[in-house]
N, C-alpha and C positions, 0 to 999 in steps of 0.2 A: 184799177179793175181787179176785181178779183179771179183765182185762178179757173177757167174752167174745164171740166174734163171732158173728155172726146166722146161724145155719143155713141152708143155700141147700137150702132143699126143693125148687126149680125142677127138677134135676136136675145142677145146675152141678157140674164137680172140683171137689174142694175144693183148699186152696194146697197145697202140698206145702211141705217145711220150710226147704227152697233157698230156696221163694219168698217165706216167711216172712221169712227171717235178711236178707234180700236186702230185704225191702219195712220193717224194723227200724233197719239196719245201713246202709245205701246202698251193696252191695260189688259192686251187680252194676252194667252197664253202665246202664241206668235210675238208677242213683243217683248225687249227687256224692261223698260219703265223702270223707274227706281226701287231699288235695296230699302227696304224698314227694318230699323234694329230690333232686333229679338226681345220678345218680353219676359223679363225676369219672371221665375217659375214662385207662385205663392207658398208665402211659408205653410209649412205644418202647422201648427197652431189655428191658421187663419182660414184654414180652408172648410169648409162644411161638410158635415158629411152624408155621403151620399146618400140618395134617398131609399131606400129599402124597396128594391123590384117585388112587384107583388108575385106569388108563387102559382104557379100552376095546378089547379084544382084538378086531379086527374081523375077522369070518368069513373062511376062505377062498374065494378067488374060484373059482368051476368056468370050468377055459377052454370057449369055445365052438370046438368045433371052427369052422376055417375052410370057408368057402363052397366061397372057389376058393384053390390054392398061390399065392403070392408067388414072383414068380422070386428066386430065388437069386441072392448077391452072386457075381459073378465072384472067382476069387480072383486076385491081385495076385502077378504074377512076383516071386520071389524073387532080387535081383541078385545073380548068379555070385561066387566069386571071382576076382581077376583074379592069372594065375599071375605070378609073381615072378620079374623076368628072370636067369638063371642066370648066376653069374660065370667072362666067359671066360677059362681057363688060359691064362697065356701061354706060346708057345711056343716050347719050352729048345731051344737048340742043341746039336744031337747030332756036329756034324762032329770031325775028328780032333783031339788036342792037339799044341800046338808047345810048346817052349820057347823061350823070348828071348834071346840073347846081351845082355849089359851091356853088355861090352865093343865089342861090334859098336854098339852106341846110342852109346857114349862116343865113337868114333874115326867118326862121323856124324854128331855134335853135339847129338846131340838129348837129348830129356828123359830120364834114367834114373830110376823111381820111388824107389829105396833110395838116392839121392845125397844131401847137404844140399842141402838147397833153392838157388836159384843166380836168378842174373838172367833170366835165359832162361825158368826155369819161373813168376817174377813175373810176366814180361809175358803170356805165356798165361794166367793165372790173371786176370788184366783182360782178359784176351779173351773165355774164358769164360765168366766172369761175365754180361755184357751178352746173351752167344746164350743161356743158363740161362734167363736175364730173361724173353726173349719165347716160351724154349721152353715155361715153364713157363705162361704166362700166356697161349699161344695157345687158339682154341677148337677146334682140328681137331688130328689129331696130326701134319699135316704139318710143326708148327711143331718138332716133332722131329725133322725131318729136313734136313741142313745141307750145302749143296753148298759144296766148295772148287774153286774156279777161276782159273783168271788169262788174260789176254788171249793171250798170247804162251808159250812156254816159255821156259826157263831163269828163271825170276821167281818161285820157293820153294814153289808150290802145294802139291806134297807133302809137301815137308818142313813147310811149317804142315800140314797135314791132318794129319800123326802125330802132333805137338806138341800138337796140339790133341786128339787122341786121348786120348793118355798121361794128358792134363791133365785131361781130364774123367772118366776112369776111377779118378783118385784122389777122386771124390767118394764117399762112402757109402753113398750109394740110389740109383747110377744105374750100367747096363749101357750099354759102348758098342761100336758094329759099325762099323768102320772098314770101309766099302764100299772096293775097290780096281775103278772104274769108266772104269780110264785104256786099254780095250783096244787101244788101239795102242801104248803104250809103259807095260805096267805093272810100277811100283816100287815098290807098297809094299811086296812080300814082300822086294824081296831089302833096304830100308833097317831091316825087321825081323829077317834075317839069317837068315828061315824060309824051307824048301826051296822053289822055284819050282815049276810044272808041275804042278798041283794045280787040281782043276776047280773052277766059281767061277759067278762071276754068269752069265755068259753061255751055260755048259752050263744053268742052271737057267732061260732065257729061252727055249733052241731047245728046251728037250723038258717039256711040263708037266709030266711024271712024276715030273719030279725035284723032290724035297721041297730048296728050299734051304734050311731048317735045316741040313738034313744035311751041308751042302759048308761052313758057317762052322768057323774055325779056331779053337779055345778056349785061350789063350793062358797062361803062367804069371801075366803081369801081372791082378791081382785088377780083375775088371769089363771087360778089355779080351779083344776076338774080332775077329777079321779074317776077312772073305769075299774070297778073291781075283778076279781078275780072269776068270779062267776060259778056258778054249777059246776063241780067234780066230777069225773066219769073215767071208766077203764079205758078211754080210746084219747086221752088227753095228747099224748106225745102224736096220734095217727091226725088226730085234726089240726095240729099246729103243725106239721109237716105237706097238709093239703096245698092244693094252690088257692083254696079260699083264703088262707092266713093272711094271703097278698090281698085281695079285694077288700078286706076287711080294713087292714093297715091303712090301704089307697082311699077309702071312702073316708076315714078318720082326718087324714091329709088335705083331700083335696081341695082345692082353690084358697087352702090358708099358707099361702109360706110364712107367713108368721107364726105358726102353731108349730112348739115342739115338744116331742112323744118320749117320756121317760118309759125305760122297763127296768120294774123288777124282778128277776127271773128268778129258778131254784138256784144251788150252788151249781156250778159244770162239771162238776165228780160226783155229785150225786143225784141226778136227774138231767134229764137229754133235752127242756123245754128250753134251756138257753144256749144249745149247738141249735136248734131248729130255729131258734128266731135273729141269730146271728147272721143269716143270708140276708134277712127283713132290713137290717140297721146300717146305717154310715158309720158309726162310731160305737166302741165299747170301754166301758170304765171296769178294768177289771180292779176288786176292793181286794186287798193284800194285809193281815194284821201284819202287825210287826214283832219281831220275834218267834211269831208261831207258824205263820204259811212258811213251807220248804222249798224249794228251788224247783223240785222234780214237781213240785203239784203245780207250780205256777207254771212248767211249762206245758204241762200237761195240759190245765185251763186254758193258755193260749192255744197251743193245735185243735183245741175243740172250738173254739171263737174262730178259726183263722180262715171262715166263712165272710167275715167283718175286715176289712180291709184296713180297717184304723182302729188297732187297739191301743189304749192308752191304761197306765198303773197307777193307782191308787192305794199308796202306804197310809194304813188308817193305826192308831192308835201308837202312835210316836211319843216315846217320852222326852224326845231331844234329836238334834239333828248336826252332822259336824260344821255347819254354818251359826248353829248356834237357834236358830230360826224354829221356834214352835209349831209344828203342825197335827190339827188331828187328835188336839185332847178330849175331842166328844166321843173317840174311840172305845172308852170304858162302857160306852154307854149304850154303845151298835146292841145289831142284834144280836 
């Protein structure tokens, strides 16, 4: 027979079959029931990974409207552009054309561009050279601008001034304006063999209207222009000491740094036209004969230059030199 249990007439539940198997078996938390070995923990490698909890979409926010406005940022100036300085044209010489006799340069000793090259046009080309040097390298453009002078006359000034002309017109980026600034006695037209009596610097000093572009002579020699001397008058030394002298200079210059302005002025002991245009120039070539200018005129000459902050000497008519080194034997031939 199997076992049975006491009836609970009191009123009691009876067990129910959970409670039974459970009070049999020991499977429930009251019971011990057997120990199971612990399960080895899965490798790393082998385990999956977890699935990515999806993220919480969080509500939109409702704005509250503001109480009171917040002032507004100022807005911030936008910086301009800054216009771009326009490149000034230089200004061409309109005056009339000449043509150059050769043979008038050859029977005056001087340099002819189409000749073989010659001694005469070496030593200018060292002459040259050293004025290029500082013209190029000055910071103003006055340094383009070159007075020829000498103390005394008869001591080559003009005839270096053309040589020197010629010679720097043979370069191939540069325009030259051989100024004819000798109003009392001027020579450059007639040692270029170009008609005289043609208005010039000094018509473009008495009357501002005159555009001097227009009075420069445009020469056959490639690069080379001559402005002559111009109309003579008793107020010569009162208009080159104007401040037009300057406007005049500046208009001849402008927007060409490759243009450079020969002068040839009177001597500086005998006329004030080249102390007045000495303030005008970066450089002066004062011309010195040799054996005849004195020590006391040459210095003389420089205090009156000394307007010019670069004067440089020119020993012209050298029969020999203690190097041995010829220089200057077109000196017999100056003015």
């Amino acid at each position: 027979m199997t076992e049975q249990g006491k009836i609970n007439r009191e009123g009691a539940r009876p067990a129910s079959l959970f409670e039974r198997a459970d009070s049999a078996f020991g499977l429930g938390p009251l019971g011990t029931g057997p120990t199971l070995p612990p399960v080895p923990p899965i490798p790393e490698p082998l385990r999956r990974p977890a699935a990515p909890q999806p993220q919480a979409t969080p509500a939109p926010l409702t704005a509250t409207p503001p109480v009171q406005a917040q002032a507004r940022a100022e807005p911030q100036p936008q910086p301009q552009p800054q216009p771009q300085p326009e490149a000034v044209r230089a200004v061409a010489f309109c005056g009339p054309d000449a043509s150059i006799d050769r043979d008038h340069l050859r029977r005056g000793g001087l340099i002819v561009p189409e000749d073989p090259v010659s001694g005469l046009l070496e030593e200018f080309r060292i002459v040259k050279r050293e004025l290029l040097a500082d013209a190029r390298s000055g910071d103003t453009p006055l340094a383009r601008r070159i007075l020829v002078c000498s103390p005394h006359p008869g001591e080559g000034k003009t005839y270096c001034a053309i040589n020197l002309a010629i010679a720097l017109a043979a370069e191939r980026d540069l325009e030259v304006l051989l100024v004819d600034a000798d109003v009392v006695k001027p020579d450059v037209t007639r040692h270029l063999g170009i008609e005289a009596g043609q208005r010039g610097l000094m018509d473009a000093l008495a009357d501002p209207s005159v555009a001097p572009e227009s009075l420069v002579i445009r020469t056959d020699i490639p690069g080379l222009f001559v402005l002559p001397a111009g109309t003579a008058n008793t107020l010569d030394a009162e208009y080159l000491a104007s401040a037009h002298t300057g406007e005049v200079l500046d208009r001849l210059t402008e927007g060409a740094p490759n243009r450079i302005l020969i002068f040839d002025t009177p001597p500086a002991l005998a006329a004030s036209p080249a102390a007045e245009l000495a303030g005008h120039v970066g450089q002066a070539l004062l011309v010195v004969r040799a054996d005849e200018t004195g020590r006391a005129a040459l210095e003389d000459a420089q205090q009156l230059l000394s307007a010019c902050g670069d004067i440089k000497l020119l020993l012209n008519a050298t029969r020999y030199s203690p190097s041995g080194r010829r220089f200057g034997s077109y000196g017999a031939r100056g003015k």
